[in-house]
N, C-alpha and C positions, 0 to 999 in steps of 0.2 A: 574843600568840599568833603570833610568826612562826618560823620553822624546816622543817626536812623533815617534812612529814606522810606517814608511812606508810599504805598502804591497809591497812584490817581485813582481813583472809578470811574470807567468808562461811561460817556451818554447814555442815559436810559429815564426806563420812569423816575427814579426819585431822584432826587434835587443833590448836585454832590456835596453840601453840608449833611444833608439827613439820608446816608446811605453805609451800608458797608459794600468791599468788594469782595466776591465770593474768596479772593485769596485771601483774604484777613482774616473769613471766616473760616476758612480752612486749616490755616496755617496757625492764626494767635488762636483762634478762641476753641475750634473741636480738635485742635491739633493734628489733623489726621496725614498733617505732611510737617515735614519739617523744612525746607528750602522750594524757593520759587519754582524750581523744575518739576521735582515732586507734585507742586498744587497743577502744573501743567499737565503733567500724566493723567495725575486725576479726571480733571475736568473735561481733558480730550477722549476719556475713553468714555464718554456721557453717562457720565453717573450721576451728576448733580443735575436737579427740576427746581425751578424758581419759579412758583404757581403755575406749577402744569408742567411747565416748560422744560426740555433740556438745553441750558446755558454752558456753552463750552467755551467762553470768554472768561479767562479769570478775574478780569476787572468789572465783570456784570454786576451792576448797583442793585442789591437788593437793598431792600426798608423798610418803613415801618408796616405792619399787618401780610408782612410776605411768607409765603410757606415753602419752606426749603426741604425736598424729598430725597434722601441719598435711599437706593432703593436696597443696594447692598449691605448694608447693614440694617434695610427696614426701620430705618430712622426716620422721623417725622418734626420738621421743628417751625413756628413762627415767630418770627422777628419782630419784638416787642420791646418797650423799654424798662427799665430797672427804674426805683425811685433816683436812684441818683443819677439818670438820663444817660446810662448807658444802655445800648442793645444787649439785650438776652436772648438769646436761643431757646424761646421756653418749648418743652419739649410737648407733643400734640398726638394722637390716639392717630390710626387711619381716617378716621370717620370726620374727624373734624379738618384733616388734613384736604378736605375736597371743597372746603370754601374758603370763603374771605370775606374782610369789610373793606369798604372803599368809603370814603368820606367824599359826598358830592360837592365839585366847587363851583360851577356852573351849571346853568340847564339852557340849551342855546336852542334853535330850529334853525339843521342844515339845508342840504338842497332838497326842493321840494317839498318844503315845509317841514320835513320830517325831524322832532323834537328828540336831542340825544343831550346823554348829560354827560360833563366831563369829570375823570375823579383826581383821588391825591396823587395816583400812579401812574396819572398819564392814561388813562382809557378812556375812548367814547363808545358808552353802550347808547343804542339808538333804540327809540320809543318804549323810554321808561313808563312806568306808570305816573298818569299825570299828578298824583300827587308829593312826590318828589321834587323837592325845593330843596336850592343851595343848601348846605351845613349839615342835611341829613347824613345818614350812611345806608347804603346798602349790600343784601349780603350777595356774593357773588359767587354762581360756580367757576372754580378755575378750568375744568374742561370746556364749557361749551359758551361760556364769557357770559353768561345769560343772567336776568337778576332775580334771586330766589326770592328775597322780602327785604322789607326797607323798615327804616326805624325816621321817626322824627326829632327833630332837632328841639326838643323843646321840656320843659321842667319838670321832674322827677325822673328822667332816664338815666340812667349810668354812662358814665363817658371814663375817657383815658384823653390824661393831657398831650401830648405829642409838642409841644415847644411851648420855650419859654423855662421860666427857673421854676415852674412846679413838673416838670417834663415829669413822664411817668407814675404819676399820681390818677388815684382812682377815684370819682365822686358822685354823688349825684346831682344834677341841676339844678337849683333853686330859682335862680331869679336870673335873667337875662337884662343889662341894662343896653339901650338903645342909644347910637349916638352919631345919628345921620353925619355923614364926614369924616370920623375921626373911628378910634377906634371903639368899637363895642365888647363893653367887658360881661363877663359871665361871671355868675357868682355860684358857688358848687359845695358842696359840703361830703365830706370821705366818712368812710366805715365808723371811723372814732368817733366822728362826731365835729371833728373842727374844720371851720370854712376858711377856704381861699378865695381870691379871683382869679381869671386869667382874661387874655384876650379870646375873641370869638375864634380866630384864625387856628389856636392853638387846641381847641376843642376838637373832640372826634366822640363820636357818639357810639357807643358799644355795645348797647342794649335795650331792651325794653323794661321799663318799671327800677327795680334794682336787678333783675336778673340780667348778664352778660352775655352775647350770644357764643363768645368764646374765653377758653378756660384762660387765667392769668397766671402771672410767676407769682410764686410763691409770699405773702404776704399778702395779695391781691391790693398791692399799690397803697 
């Protein structure tokens, strides 16, 4: 049994293929510890917020469009992917640091009829605006969980892939193709100029028009 032991990620909103654990992030990627104990100290004396929040689990899944607040060093960062489909720490201003996008997967009606929608992250915000259908994204404040504006899922808006082998690529919508049953692929076309496909599922919608409603890493995908 000798080699690199990976930390698990504890249960949480994101899925543990598409997550890091805030020890990963601690320890490989802002370095700010060097040994398991160290990320303990950290985390226990609540200095890390993972959208809003303070997380004093070191194995707490954060993912994709998450914002991570270390207050002491006034650090601000959200958890985006790289074109080569790794996570980046892209670093984020205070001001942008007080929202999020969430990518809707469902829109259900709980008890009492009351219509809430679920997102990538595992949230149900209840009585969204009714125009709010599956595949949108809406922006969300992380204080008070409430939805500031929403974007449609539909062609010429700017999107970020989130899975699959064009992961982290930036484009905008062209053409949607439809394919009751099976999977439904999107056709998308990036800054340069050359188009991809992807699946629908792998799509997140980022913006309105070509404008993004948050800043990208560097290259802007």
């Amino acid at each position: 049994l000798r080699g690199r032991w990976a930390p698990k990620p504890a249960a949480g909103p994101h899925k543990l293929r598409e997550c890091m654990p805030l020890i990963v992030m601690l320890r490989e990627r802002l370095k700010y510890a060097l040994t398991y104990r160290e990320v303990k100290m950290i985390v226990m004396q609540r200095l890390i917020k993972v959208d809003g929040k303070v997380r004093s689990d070191m194995f707490f899944p954060a993912g994709f469009m998450d914002v991570v607040q270390i207050e002491k060093t006034k650090e601000n960062f959200r958890l985006l992917y790289n074109t080569k489909g790794r996570f980046t720490l892209h670093k984020i201003v205070k001001e942008e640091a007080s929202y999020k996008l969430c990518r809707v997967k469902k829109v259900m009606r709980g008890p009492k009829g009351i219509p809430y929608a679920v997102t990538h992250d595992g949230r149900t915000l209840r009585y969204p605006d009714p125009d709010v259908k599956p595949n949108d994204t809406v922006r969300l404040d992380t204080e008070s969980g409430k939805i500031l504006d929403y974007v449609k899922f539909e062609p010429g808006n700017v999107v970020m892939i989130s899975g699959g082998n064009n992961i982290g690529r930036v484009g905008v919508i062209t053409h949607r193709e439809k394919h009751p049953g099976s999977f439904e692929i999107v056709h998308i076309k990036d800054a340069v100029g050359h188009s991809f496909n992807t699946r629908l599922e792998n799509v997140f919608v980022i913006g309105k028009g070509n404008k993004p409603w948050i800043s990208l890493p560097k290259g802007n995908g």
